[in-house]
N, CA and C atoms as a LAMMPS dump frame, in Angstrom:
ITEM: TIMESTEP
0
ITEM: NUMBER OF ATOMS
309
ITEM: BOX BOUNDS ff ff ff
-5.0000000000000000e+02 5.0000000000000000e+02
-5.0000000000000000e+02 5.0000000000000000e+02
-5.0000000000000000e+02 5.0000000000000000e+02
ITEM: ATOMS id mol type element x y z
1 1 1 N -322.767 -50.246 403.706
2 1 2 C -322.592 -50.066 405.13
3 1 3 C -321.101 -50.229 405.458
4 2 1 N -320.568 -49.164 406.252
5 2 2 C -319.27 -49.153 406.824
6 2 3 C -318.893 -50.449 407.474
7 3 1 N -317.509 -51.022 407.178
8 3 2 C -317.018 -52.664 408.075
9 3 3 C -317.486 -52.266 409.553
10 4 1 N -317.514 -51.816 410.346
11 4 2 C -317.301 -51.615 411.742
12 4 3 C -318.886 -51.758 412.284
13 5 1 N -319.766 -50.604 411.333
14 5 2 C -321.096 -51.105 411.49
15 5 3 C -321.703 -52.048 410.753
16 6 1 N -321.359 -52.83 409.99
17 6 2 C -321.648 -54.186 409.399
18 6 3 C -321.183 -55.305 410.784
19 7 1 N -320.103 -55.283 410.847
20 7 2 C -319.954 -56.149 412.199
21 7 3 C -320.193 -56.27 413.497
22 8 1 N -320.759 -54.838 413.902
23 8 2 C -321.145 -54.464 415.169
24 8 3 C -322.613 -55.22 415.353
25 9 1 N -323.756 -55.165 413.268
26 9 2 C -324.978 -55.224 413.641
27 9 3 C -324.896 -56.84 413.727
28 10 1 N -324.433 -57.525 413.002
29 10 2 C -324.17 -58.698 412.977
30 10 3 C -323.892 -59.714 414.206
31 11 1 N -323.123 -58.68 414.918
32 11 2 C -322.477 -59.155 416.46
33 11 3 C -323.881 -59.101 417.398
34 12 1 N -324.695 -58.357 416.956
35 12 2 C -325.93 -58.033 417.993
36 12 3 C -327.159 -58.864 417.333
37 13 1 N -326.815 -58.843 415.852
38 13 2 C -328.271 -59.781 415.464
39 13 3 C -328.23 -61.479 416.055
40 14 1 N -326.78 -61.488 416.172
41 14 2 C -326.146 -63.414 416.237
42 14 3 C -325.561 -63.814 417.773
43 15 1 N -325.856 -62.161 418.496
44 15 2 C -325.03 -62.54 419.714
45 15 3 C -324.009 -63.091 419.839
46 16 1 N -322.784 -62.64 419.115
47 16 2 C -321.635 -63.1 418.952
48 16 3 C -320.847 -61.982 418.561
49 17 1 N -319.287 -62.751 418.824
50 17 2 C -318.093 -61.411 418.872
51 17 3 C -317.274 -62.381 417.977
52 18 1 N -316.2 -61.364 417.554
53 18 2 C -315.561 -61.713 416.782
54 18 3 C -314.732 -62.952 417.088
55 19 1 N -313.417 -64.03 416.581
56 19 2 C -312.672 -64.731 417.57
57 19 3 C -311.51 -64.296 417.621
58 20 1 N -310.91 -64.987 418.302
59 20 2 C -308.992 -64.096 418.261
60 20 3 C -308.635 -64.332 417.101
61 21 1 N -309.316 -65.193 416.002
62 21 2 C -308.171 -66.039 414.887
63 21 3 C -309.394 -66.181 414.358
64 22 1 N -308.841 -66.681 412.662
65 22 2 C -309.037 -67.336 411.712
66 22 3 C -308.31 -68.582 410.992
67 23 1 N -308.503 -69.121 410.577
68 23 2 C -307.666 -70.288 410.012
69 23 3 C -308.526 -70.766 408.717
70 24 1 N -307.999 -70.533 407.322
71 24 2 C -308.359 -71.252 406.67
72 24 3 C -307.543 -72.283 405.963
73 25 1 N -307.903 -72.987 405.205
74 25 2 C -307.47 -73.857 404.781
75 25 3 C -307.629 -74.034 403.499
76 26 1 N -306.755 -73.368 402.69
77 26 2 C -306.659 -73.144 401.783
78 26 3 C -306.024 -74.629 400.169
79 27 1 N -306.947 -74.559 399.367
80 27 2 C -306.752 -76.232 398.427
81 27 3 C -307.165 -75.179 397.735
82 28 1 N -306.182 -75.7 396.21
83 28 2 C -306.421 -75.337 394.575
84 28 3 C -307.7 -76.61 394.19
85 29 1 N -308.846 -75.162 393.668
86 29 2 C -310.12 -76.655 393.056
87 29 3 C -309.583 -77.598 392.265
88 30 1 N -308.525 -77.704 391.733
89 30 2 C -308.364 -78.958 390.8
90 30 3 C -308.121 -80.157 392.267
91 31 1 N -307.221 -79.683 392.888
92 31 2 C -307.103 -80.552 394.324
93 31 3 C -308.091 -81.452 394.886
94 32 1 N -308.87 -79.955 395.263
95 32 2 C -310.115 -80.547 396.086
96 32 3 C -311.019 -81.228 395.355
97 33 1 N -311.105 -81.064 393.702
98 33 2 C -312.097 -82.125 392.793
99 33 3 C -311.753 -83.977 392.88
100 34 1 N -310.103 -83.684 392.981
101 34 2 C -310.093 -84.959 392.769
102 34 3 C -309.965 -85.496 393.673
103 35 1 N -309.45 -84.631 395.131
104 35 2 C -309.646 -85.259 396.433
105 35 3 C -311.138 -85.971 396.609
106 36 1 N -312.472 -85.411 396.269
107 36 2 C -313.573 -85.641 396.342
108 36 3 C -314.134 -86.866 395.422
109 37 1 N -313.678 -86.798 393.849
110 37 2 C -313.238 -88.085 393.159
111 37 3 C -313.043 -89.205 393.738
112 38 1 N -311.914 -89.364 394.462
113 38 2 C -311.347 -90.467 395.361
114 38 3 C -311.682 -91.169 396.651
115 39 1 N -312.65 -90.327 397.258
116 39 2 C -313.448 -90.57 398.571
117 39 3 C -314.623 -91.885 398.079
118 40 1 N -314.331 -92.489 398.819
119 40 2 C -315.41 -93.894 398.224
120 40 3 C -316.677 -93.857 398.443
121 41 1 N -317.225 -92.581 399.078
122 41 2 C -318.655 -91.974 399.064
123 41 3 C -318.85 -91.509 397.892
124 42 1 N -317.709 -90.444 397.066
125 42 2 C -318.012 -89.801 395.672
126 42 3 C -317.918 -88.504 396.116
127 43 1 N -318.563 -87.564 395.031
128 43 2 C -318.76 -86.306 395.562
129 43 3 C -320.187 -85.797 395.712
130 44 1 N -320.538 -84.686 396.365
131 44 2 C -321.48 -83.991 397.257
132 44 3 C -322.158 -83.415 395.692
133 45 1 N -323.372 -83.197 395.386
134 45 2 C -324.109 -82.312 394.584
135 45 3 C -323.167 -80.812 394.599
136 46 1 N -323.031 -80.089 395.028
137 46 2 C -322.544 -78.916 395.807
138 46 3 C -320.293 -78.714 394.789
139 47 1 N -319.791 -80.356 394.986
140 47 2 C -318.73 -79.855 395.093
141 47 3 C -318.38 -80.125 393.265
142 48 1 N -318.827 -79.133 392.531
143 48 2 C -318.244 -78.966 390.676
144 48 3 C -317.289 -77.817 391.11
145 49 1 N -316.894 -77.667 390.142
146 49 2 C -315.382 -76.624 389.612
147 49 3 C -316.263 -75.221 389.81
148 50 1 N -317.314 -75.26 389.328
149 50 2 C -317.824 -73.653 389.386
150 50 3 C -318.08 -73.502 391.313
151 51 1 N -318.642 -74.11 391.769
152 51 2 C -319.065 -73.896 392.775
153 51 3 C -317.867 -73.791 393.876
154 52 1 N -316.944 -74.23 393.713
155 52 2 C -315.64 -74.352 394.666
156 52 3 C -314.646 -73.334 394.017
157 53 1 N -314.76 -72.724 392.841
158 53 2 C -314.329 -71.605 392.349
159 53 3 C -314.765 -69.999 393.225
160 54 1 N -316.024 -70.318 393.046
161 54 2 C -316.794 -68.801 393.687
162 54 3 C -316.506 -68.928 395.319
163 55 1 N -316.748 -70.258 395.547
164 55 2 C -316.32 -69.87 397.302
165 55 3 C -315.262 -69.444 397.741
166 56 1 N -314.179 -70.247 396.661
167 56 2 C -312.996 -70.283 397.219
168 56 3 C -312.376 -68.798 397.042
169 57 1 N -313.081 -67.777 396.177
170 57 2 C -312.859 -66.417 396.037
171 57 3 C -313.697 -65.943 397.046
172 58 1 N -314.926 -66.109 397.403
173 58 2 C -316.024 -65.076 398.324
174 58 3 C -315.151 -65.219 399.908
175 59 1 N -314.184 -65.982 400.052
176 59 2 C -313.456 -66.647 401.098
177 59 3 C -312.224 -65.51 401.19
178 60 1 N -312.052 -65.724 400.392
179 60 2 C -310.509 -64.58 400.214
180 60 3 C -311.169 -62.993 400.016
181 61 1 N -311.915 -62.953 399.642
182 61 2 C -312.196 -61.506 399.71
183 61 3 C -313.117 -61.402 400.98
184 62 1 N -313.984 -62.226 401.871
185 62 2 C -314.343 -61.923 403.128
186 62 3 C -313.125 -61.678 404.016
187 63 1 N -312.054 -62.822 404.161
188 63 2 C -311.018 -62.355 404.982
189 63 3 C -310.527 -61.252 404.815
190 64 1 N -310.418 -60.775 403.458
191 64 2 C -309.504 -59.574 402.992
192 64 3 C -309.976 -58.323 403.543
193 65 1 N -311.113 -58.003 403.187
194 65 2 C -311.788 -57.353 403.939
195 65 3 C -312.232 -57.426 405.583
196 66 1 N -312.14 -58.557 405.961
197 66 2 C -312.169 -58.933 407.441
198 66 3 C -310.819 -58.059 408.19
199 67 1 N -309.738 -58.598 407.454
200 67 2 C -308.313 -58.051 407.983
201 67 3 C -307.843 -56.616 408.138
202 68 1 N -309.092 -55.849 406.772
203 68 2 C -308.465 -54.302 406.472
204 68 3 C -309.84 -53.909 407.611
205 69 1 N -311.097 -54.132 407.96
206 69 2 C -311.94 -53.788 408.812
207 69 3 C -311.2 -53.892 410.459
208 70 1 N -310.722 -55.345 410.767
209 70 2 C -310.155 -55.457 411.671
210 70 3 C -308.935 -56.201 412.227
211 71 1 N -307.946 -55.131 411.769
212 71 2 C -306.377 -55.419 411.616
213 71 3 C -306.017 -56.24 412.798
214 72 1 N -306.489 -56.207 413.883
215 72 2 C -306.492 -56.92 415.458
216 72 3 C -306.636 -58.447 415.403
217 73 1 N -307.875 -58.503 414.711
218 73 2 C -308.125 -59.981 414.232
219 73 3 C -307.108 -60.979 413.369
220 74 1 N -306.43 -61.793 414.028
221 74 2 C -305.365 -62.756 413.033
222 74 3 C -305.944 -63.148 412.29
223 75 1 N -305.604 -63.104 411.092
224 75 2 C -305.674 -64.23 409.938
225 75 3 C -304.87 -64.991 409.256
226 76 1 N -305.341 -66.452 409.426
227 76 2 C -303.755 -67.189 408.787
228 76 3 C -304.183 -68.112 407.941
229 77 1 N -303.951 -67.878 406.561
230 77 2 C -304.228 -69.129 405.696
231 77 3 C -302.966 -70.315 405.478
232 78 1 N -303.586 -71.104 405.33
233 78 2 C -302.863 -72.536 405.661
234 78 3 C -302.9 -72.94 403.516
235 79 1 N -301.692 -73.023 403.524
236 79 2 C -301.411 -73.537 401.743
237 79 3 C -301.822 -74.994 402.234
238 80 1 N -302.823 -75.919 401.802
239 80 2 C -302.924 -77.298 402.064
240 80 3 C -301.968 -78.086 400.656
241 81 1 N -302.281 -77.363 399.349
242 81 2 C -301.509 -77.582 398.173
243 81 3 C -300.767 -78.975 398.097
244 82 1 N -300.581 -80.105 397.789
245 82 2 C -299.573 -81.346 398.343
246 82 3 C -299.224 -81.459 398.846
247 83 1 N -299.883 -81.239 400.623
248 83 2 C -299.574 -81.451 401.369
249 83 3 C -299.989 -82.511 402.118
250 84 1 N -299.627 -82.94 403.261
251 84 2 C -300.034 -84.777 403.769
252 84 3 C -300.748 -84.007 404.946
253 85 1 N -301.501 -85.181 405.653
254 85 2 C -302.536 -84.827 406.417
255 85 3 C -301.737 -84.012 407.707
256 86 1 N -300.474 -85.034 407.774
257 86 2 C -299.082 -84.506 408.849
258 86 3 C -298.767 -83.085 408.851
259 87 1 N -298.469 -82.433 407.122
260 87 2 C -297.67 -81.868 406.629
261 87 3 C -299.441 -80.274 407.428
262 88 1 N -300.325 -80.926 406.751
263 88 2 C -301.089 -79.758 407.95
264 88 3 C -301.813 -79.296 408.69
265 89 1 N -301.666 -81.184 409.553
266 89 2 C -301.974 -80.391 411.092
267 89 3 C -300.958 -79.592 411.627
268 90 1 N -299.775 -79.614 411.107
269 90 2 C -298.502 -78.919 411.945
270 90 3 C -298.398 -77.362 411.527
271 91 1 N -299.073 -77.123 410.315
272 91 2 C -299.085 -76.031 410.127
273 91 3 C -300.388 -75.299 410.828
274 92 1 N -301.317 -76.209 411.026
275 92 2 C -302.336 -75.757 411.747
276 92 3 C -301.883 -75.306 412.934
277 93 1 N -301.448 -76.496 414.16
278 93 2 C -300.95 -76.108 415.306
279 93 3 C -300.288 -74.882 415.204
280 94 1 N -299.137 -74.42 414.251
281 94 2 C -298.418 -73.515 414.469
282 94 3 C -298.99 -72.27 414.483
283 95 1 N -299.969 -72.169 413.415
284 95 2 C -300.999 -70.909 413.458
285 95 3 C -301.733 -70.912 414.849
286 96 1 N -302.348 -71.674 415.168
287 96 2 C -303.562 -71.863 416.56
288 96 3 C -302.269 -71.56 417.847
289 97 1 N -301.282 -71.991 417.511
290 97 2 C -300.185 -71.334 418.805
291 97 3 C -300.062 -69.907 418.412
292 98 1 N -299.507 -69.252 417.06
293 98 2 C -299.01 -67.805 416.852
294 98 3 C -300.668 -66.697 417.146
295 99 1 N -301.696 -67.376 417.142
296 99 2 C -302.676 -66.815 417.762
297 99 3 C -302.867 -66.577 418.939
298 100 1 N -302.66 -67.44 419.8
299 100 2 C -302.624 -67.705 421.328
300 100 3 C -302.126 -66.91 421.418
301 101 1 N -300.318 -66.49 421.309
302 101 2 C -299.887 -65.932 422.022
303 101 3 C -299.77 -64.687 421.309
304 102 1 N -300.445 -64.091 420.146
305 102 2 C -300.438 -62.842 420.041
306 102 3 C -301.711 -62.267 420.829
307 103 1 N -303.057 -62.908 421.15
308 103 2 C -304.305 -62.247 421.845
309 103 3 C -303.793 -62.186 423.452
């Protein structure tokens, strides 16, 4: 099915429209394993190397395709990579502003 009518039926099955933006937040799985390691809960059933592998691709190729379907729609991935919690909310804000004022 063509992007335009994939999202149109979707928009009508979920009653919903697209948003002005995207934001992801982008972590290398070795990152996010040991971030999850270190949490004094542990980790989730859900978060192994295979499983945060495939998302973290089905993620990049939904946007990718999100962006070439609908060039209008911002998309901004956020490198989280060694970064401090500081280092990205500020990159967050800056995206959630360069959205604002491009819609």
């Amino acid at each position: 099915m063509p992007p335009h009518e994939m999202l149109g039926r979707l928009g009508r099955s979920f009653d919903a429209t697209l948003p002005d933006g995207v934001i992801l937040l982008d972590l290398p799985v070795a990152q996010a394993l040991q971030r999850t390691r270190e949490r004094a809960r542990g980790s989730e059933l859900h978060e192994t190397r295979v499983f945060l592998s495939a998302t973290r691709q089905r993620y990049d190729a939904v946007l990718d395709w999100l962006a070439e379907a609908r060039p209008e729609l911002a998309v901004r991935r956020i490198d989280c990579a060694d970064r401090s919690v500081d280092e990205v909310t500020a990159r967050v804000r800056g995206a959630v502003e360069s959205i604002a004022h491009a819609g």
